[in-house]
MARNU-613610 format. One record per residue (C-alpha): x, y, z. Coordinates in nm, 3 decimals, always signed. Layout:
N
east / north / up
X / Y / Z;
...
***
This chain:
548
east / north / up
-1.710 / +11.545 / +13.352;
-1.738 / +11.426 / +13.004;
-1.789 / +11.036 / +13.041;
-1.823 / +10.715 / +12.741;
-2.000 / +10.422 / +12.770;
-1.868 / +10.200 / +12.549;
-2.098 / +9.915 / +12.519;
-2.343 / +10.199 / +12.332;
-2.112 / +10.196 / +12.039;
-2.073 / +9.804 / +12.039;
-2.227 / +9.599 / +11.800;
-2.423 / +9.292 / +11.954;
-2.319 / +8.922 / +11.944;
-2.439 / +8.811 / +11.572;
-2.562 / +8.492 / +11.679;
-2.702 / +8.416 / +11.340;
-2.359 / +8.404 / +11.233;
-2.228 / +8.176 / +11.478;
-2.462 / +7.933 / +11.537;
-2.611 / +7.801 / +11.271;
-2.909 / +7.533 / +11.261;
-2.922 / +7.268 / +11.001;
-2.734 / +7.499 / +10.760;
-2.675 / +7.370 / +10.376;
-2.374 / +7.203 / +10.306;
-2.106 / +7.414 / +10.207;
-1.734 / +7.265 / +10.064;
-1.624 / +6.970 / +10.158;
-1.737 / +6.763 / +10.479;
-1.491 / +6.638 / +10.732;
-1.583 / +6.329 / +10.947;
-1.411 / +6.342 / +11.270;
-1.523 / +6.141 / +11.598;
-1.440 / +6.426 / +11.811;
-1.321 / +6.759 / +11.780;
-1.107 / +6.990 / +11.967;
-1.171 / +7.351 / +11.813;
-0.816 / +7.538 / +11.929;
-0.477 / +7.398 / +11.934;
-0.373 / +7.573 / +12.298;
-0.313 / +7.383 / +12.618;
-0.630 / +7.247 / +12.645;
-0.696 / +7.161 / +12.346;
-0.382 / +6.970 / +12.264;
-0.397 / +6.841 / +12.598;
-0.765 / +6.695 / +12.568;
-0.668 / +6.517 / +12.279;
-0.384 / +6.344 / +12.350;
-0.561 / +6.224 / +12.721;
-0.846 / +6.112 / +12.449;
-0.588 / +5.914 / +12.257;
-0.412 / +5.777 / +12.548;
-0.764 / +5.623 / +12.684;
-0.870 / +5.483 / +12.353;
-0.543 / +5.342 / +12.291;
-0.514 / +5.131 / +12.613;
-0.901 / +5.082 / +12.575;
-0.851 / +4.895 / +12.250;
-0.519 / +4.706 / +12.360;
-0.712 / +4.560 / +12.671;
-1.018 / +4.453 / +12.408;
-1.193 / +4.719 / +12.353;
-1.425 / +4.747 / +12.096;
-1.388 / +5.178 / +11.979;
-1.163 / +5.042 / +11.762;
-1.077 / +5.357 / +11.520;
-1.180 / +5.674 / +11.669;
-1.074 / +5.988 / +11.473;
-0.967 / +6.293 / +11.658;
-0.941 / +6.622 / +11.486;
-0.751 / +6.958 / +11.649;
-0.836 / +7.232 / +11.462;
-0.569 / +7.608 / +11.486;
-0.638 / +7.892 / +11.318;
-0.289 / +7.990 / +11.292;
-0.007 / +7.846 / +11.000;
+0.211 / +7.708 / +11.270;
+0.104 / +7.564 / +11.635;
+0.183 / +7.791 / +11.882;
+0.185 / +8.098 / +11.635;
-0.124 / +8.262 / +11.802;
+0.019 / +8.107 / +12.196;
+0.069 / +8.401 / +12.447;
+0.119 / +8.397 / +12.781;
+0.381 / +8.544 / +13.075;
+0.455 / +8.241 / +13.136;
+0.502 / +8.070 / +13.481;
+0.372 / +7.700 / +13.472;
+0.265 / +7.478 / +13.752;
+0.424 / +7.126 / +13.607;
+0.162 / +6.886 / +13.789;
-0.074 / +6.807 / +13.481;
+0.255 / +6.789 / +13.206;
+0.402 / +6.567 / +13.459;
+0.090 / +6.297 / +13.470;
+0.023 / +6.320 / +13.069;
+0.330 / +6.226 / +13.029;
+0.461 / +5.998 / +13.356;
+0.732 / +5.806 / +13.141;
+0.889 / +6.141 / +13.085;
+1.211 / +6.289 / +13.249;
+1.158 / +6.688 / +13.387;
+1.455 / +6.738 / +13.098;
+1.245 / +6.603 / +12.868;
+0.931 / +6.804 / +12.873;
+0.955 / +7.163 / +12.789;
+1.038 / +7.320 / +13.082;
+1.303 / +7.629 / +13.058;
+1.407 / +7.742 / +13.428;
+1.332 / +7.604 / +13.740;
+1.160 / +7.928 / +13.948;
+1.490 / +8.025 / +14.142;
+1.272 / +8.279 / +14.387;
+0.993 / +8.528 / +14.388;
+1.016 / +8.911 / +14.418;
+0.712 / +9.147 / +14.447;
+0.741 / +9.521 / +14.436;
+0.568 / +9.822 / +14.474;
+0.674 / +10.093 / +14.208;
+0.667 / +10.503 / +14.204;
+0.799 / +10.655 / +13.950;
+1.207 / +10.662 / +14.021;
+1.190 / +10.366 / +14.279;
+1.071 / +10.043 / +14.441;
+0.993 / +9.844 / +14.756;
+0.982 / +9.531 / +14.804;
+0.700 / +9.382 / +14.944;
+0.590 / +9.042 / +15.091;
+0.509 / +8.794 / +14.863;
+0.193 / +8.746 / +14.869;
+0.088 / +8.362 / +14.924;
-0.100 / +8.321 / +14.631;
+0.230 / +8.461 / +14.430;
+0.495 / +8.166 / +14.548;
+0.636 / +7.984 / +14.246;
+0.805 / +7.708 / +14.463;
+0.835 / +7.429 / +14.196;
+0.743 / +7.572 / +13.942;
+0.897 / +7.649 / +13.651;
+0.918 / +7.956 / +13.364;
+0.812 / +7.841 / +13.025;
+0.785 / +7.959 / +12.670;
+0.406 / +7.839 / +12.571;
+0.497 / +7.826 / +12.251;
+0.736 / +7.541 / +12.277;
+0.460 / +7.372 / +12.520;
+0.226 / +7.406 / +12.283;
+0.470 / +7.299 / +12.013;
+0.592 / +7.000 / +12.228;
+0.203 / +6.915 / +12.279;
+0.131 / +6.838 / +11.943;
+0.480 / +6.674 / +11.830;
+0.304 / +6.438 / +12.084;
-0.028 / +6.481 / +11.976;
+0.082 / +6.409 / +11.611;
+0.226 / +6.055 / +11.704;
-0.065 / +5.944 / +11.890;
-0.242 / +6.006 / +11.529;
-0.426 / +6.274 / +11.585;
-0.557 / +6.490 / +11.319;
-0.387 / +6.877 / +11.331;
-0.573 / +7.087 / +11.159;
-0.349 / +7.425 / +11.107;
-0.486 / +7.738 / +10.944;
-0.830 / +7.630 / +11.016;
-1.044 / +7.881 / +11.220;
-1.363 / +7.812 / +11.329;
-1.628 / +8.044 / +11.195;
-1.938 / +7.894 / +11.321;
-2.122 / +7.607 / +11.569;
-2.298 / +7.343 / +11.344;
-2.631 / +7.241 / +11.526;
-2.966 / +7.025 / +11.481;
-3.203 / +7.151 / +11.745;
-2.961 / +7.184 / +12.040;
-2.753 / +6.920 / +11.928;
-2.404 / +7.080 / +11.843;
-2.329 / +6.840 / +11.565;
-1.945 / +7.016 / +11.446;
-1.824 / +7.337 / +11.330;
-1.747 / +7.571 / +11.015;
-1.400 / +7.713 / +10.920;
-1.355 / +7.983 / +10.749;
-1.304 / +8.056 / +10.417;
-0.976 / +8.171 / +10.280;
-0.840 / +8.359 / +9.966;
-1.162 / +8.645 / +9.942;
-1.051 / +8.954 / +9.863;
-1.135 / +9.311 / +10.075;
-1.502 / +9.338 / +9.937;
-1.547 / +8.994 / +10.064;
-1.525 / +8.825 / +9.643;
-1.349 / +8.508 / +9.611;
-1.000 / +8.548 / +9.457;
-0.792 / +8.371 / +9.259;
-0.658 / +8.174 / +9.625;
-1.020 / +8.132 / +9.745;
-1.104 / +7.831 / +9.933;
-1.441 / +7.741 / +10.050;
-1.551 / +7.664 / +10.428;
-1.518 / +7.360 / +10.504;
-1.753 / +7.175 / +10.767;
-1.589 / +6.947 / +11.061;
-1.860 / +6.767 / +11.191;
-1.813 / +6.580 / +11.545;
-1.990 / +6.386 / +11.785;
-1.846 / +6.609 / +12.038;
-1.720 / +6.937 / +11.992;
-1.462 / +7.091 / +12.260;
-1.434 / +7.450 / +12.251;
-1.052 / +7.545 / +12.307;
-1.001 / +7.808 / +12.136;
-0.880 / +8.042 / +12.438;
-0.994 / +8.417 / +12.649;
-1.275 / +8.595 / +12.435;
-1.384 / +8.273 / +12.231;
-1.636 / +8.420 / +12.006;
-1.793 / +8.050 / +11.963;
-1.831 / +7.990 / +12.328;
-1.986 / +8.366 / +12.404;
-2.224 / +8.252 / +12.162;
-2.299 / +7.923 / +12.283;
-2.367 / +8.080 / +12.599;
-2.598 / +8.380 / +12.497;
-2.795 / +8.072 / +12.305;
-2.852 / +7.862 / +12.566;
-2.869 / +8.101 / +12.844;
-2.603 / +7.965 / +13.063;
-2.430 / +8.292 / +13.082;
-2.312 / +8.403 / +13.496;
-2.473 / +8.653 / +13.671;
-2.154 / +8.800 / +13.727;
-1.993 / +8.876 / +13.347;
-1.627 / +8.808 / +13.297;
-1.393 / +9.024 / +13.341;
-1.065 / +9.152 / +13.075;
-0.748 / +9.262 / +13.105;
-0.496 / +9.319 / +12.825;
-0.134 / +9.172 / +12.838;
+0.131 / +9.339 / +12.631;
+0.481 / +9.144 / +12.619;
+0.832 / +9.142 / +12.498;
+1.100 / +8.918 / +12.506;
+1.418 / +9.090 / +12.518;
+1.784 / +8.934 / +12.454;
+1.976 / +9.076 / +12.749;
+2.327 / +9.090 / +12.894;
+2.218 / +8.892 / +13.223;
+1.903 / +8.777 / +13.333;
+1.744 / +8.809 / +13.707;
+1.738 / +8.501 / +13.880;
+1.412 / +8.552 / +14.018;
+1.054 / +8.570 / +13.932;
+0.942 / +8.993 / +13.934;
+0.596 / +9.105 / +13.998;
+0.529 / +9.431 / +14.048;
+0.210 / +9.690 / +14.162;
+0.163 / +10.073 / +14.124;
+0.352 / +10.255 / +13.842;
+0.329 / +10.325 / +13.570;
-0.098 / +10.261 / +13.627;
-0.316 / +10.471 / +13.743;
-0.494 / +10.412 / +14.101;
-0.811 / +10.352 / +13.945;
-0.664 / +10.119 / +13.698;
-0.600 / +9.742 / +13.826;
-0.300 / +9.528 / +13.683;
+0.117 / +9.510 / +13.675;
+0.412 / +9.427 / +13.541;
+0.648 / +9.133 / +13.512;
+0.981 / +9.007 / +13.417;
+1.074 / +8.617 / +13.380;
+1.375 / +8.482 / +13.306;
+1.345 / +8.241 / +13.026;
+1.705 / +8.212 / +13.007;
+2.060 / +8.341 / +13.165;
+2.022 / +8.598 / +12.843;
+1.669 / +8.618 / +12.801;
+1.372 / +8.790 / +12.928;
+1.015 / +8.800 / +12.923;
+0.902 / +9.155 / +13.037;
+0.487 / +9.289 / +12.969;
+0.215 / +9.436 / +13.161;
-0.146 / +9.373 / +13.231;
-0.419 / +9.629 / +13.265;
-0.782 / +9.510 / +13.345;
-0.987 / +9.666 / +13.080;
-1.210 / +9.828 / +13.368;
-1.035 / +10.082 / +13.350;
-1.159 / +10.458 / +13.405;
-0.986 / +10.692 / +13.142;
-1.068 / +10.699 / +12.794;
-0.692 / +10.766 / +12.667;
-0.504 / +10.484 / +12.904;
-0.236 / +10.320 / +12.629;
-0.160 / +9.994 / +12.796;
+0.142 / +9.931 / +12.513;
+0.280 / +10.290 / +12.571;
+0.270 / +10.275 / +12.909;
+0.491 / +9.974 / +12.896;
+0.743 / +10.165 / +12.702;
+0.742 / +10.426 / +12.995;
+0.828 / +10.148 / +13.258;
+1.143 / +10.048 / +13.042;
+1.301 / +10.368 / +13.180;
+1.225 / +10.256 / +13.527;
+1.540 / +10.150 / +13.714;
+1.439 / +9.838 / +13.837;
+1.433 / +9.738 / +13.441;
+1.581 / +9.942 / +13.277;
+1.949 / +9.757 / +13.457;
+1.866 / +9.472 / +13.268;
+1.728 / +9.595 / +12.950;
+1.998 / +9.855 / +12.898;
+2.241 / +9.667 / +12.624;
+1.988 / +9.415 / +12.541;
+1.749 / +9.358 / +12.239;
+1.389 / +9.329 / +12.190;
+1.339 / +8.965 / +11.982;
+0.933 / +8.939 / +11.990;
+0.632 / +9.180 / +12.057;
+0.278 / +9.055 / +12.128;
-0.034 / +9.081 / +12.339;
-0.327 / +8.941 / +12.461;
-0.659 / +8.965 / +12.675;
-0.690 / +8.807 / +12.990;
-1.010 / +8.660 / +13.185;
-1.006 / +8.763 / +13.524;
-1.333 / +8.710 / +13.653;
-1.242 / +8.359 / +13.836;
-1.519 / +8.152 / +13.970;
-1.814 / +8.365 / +14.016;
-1.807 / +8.459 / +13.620;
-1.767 / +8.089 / +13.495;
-2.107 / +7.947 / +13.271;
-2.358 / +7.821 / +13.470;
-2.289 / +7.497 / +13.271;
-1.963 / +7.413 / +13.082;
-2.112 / +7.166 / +12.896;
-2.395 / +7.100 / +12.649;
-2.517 / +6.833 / +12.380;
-2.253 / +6.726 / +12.164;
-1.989 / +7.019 / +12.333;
-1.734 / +7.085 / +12.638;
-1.629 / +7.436 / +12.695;
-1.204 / +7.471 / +12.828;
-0.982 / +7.664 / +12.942;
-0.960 / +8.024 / +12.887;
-1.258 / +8.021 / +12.649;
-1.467 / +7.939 / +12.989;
-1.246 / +8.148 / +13.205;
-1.035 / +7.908 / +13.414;
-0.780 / +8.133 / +13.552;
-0.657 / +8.218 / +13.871;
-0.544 / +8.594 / +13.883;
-0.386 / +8.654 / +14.256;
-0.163 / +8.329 / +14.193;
-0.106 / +8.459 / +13.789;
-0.200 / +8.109 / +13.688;
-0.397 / +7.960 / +13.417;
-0.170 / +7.722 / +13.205;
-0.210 / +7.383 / +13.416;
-0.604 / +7.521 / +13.471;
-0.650 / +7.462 / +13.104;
-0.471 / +7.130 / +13.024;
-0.641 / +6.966 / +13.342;
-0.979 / +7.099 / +13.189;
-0.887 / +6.936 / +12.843;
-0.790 / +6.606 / +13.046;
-1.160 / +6.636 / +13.214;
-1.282 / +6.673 / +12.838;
-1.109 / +6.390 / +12.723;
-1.218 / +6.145 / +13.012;
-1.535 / +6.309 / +12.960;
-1.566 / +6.216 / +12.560;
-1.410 / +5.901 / +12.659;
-1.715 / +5.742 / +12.847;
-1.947 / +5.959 / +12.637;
-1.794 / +5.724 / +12.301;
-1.815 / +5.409 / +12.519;
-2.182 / +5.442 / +12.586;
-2.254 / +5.626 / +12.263;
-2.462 / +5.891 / +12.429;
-2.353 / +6.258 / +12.320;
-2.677 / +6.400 / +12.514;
-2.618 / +6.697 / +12.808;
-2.681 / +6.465 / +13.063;
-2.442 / +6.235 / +12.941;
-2.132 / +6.504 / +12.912;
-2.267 / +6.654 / +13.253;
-2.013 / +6.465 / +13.422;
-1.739 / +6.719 / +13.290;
-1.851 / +7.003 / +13.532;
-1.855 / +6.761 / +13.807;
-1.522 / +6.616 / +13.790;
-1.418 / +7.057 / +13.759;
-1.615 / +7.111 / +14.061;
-1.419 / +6.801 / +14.240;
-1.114 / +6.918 / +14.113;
-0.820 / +7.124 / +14.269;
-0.941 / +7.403 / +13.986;
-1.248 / +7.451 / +14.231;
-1.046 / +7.437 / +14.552;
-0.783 / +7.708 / +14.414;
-1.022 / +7.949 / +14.255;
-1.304 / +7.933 / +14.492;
-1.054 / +8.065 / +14.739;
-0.975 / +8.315 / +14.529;
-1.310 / +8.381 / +14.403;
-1.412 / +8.745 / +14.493;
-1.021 / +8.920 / +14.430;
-0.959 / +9.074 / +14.162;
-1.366 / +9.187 / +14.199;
-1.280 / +9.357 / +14.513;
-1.037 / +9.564 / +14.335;
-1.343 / +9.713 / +14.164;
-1.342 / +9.975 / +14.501;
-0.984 / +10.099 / +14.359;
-0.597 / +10.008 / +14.410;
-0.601 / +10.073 / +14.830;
-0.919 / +9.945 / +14.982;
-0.923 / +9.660 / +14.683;
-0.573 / +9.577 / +14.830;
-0.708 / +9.559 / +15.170;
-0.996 / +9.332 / +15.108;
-0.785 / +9.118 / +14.905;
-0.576 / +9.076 / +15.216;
-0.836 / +8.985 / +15.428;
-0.957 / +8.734 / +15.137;
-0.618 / +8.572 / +15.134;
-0.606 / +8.504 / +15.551;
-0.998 / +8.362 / +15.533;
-0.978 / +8.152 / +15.188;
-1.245 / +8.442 / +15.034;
-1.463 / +8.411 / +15.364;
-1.477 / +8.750 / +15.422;
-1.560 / +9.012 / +15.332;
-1.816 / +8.865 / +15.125;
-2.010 / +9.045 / +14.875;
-1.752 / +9.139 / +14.641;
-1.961 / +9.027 / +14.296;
-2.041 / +9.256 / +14.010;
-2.299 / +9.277 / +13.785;
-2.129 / +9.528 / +13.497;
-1.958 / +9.404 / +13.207;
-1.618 / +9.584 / +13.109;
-1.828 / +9.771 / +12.800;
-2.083 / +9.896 / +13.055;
-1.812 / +10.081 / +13.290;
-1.791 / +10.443 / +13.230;
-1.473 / +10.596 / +13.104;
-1.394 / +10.964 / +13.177;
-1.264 / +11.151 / +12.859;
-0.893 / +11.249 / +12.931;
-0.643 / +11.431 / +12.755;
-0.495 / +11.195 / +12.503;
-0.154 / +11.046 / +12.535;
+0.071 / +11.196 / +12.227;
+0.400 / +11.017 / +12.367;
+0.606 / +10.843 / +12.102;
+0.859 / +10.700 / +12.303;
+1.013 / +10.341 / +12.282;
+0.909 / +10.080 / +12.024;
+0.588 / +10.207 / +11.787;
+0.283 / +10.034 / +11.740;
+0.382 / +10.000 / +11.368;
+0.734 / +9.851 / +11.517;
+0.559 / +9.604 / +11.769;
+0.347 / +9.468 / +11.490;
+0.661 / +9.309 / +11.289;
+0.803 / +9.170 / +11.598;
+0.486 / +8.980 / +11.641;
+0.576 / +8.830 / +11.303;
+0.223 / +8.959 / +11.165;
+0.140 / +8.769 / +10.844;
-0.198 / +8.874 / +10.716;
-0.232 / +8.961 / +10.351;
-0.296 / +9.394 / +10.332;
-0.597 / +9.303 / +10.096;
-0.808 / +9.070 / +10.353;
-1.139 / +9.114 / +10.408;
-1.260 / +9.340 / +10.763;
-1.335 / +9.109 / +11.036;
-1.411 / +9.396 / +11.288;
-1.753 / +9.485 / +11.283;
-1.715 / +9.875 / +11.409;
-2.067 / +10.013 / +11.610;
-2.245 / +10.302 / +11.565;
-2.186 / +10.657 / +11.677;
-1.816 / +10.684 / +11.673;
-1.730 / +11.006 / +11.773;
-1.413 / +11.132 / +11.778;
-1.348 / +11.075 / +12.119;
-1.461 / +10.709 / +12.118;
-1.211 / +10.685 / +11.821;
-0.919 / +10.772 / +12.046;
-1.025 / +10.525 / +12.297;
-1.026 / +10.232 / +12.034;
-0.655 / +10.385 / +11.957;
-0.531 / +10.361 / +12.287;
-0.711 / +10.076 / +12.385;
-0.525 / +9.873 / +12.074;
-0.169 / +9.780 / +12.125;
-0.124 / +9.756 / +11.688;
-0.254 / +10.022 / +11.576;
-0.541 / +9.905 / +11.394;
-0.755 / +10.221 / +11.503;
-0.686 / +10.559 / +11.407;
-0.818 / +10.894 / +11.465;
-0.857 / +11.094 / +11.173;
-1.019 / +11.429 / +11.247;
-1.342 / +11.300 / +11.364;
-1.353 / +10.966 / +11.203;
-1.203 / +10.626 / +11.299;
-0.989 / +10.440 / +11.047;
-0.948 / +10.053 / +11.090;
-0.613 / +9.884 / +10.967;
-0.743 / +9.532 / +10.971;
-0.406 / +9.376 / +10.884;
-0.266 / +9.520 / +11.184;
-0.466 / +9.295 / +11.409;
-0.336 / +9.020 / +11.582;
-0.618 / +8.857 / +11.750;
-0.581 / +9.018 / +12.149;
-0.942 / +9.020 / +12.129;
-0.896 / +9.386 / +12.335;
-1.130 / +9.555 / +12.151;
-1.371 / +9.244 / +12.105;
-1.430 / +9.344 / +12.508;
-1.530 / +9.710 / +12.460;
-1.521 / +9.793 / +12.090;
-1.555 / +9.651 / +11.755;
-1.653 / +9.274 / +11.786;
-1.356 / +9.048 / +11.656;
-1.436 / +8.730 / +11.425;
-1.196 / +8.521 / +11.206;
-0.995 / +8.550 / +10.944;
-0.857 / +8.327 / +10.691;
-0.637 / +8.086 / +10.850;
-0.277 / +8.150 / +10.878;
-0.384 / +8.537 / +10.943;
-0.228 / +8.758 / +11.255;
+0.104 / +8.667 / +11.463;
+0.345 / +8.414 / +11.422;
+0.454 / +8.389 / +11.811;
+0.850 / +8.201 / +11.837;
+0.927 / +8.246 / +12.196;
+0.592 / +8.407 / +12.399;
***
């Protein structure tokens, strides 16, 4: 059997490129007290907790007097790169904002009920729900309009949004992470400034907070550099979503197992109702998986045929198309430190989801409230050191995000021994809070799992690749610059992997070559995992999200 291996045709981490040690100035130089590099959850969370301390600090006498907070986005509008399914635990929304009415925050539908199901191809059963699964008080959410409601509130606390700012680089001196770089805009496809060309600018910090969500290529970096990476490596999966206007909505939340996937494939679908006319409907796919030609987008556009969807999507309109990757590796695969000199690590750039429960939104803000409490004393005592900022991991590991994901710790690794006996041990995981069985760790990174060559999937139905990058509201200029470094040795067959693998169509097979439509991309980060390596792009670049 003709395997590939694709972390021999991956290019390494450039860590000369992202961390960068007493560089020389470059543009202009932006002063802020602390920064929050991402404006997700976490990061709009951690800085309005940071506001909310300092502002009570100085009304009780305090003496920070004006501390400047800076949230830097890499897209043109917040909540334009913001994906997620998206059920939300309500706790940590709740206590940022305790003055605040449930109407008031931006909650869309109370969970009504939960329904799990195992598919084959023409039918369903229903199963249990597992514990982990129940949504009781919970409520479905478009993260968009969090993230959009975040920083409405962010913005009259004073804090400094930065929009179409990406962060290219970590500013140090020594270890001391002293900011960050953004990246320059307006340079033309051989990388020449054009006539819209704006320099880099550099926003230094006396703390940085890394926020910038799954795959961060600043906090992989940070990591490889200080050698604070976990013996067991993360693990991906890939989300592709659509919200569809519909006739009538379910009133439940839908999970389901087994088709469209293959056994040795792990992952599902979903379907949320956002509204009594509106649907969010995807599937995940951990990027484990074994063959070369699996097409997580087009294998969504099979399950739209299936009847337990295809009664609610018949009549009904696809609004918005995106996707995303997912880190699944839970406890075991988080840092051996989330913290350094001068920086916090949050959120999905560290990994803080939990993948049995499908939960990682209230993970992240609670980690950017940690942050913020964290920079808080840090700025009292005026000691950015390790030591000081130490405190962070301690108040995670003291936290309910180390009492739910501990539990859960060894899961979605068990379902490295396939669909059925991974289903089993996860079972047995769930009735002894991940007692036993034990021994469930890996040491493989998704690049170093093998991937039998299959025959390649030439299916067309449904919505194209071409189709699904307009809905996603794409708005990269055709004449950027490549920020996908391709590897070396791209046969043709690893060139049909990178096409199935991407849900736009930025790879192509053409005879034995691979073609890369850069404007295409919009940031999943997929191939980042087990292909070309994925940096910035001028701000404002990639999907402009409405409703995900």
């Amino acid at each position: 059997m003709k395997t590939i291996t694709p972390l021999k045709h991956q290019k390494s981490l450039p860590l000369d490129q992202l961390i960068l040690t007493n560089p020389s100035p470059v543009g202009e130089a932006v002063p802020m007290d602390v920064v929050f590099v991402g404006a997700g959850p976490a990061g709009l969370t951690g800085a309005i907790r940071l506001a909310q301390l300092i502002k009570k600090d100085n009304e009780n006498g305090g003496t920070l007097g004006d501390i400047q907070i800076g949230v830097l986005e890499k897209a043109a509008n917040l909540g334009g790169h913001t994906l997620s399914g998206a059920v939300m635990n309500p706790k940590v929304i709740r206590e940022l904002f305790p003055e605040l009415a449930d109407a008031d925050l931006p909650l869309r539908k109370k969970v009504a009920g939960d329904r799990v199901y195992m598919l084959t191809p023409s039918g369903q059963l229903r199963l249990p729900t597992p514990p982990p699964m129940h949504n009781d008080g919970n409520y479905v959410v478009s993260l968009c309009e969090v993230v959009r409601f975040l920083g409405q509130k962010a913005e009259e606390l004073g804090i400094n949004i930065f929009t179409s700012f990406p962060a290219d680089s970590i500013l140090t001196d020594g270890k001391m992470v002293q900011g960050v770089r953004t990246t320059p805009a307006g340079l033309m496809r051989d990388s020449s400034p054009g006539s819209q060309y704006m320099p880099p600018n550099d926003i230094t910090a006396k703390i940085t907070v890394l926020a910038d969500g799954t795959r961060s290529a600043l906090a992989q970096a940070y990591c490889a550099w200080q050698k604070i990476n976990s013996e067991q490596p993360q693990i991906y999966a890939l989300g592709v979503k659509e919200i569809w206007k519909v006739k009538k909505a379910p009133l439940e939340v839908t999970h389901t197992l087994g088709y469209p996937l293959p056994t040795d494939a792990f992952g599902g679908s979903w379907m949320y109702p956002l509204a009594d006319d509106m649907i969010s409907f995807g599937l995940v796919v951990g990027l484990d998986y074994k063959s070369h030609s699996l097409d997580t987008h087009k294998l969504l556009q099979k399950l739209k045929s299936h009847p337990l969807f295809k009664q609610y999507l018949d009549g009904g309109e696809i609004v918005e198309w995106g996707a995303k990757t997912i880190p699944e590796g839970g406890w075991n695969s988080l840092p051996k430190r989330m913290h350094g000199d001068g920086l916090l690590m949050t959120g999905d750039a560290v990994g803080l989801v939990n993948v049995p429960a499908l939960k990682g939104i209230h993970y992240a803000m609670q980690s950017g409230v940690f942050a913020a409490e964290t920079a808080f004393d840090a700025l009292k005592k005026n000691d950015f050191s390790a030591e000081a900022l130490s405190t962070y991991d301690s108040k995670i590991k003291n936290s309910f995000i180390k009492d739910d994901l501990y539990k859960v710790r060894n899961m979605r690794q068990a379902f490295k021994s396939g669909f059925y006996l991974g289903g089993i041990k996860a079972s047995l995981m769930t009735a002894t809070a991940g007692l036993f069985p034990g021994g469930c760790g890996h040491s493989t990174e998704d690049a170093a799992e093998e991937k039998r060559i299959d025959k390649v999937n030439t299916d067309s139905a449904g919505l194209s690749k071409v189709d699904a990058v307009y809905l996603s509201g794409n708005k990269t200029r055709d004449d950027i610059p490549q920020h996908l470094t391709v590897g070396t040795d791209i046969s043709g067959d690893v060139a049909d992997m990178y096409a199935a693998l991407c849900p736009a169509g930025v790879y192509e097979r053409q005879g034995d070559k691979l073609i890369v439509n850069a404007p295409n991309c919009i940031d999943c980060k997929a191939t980042d995992v087990i292909g070309p390596r994925w940096q910035p792009r001028e701000g404002g670049s990639g999907p402009d999200y409405k409703l995900m």
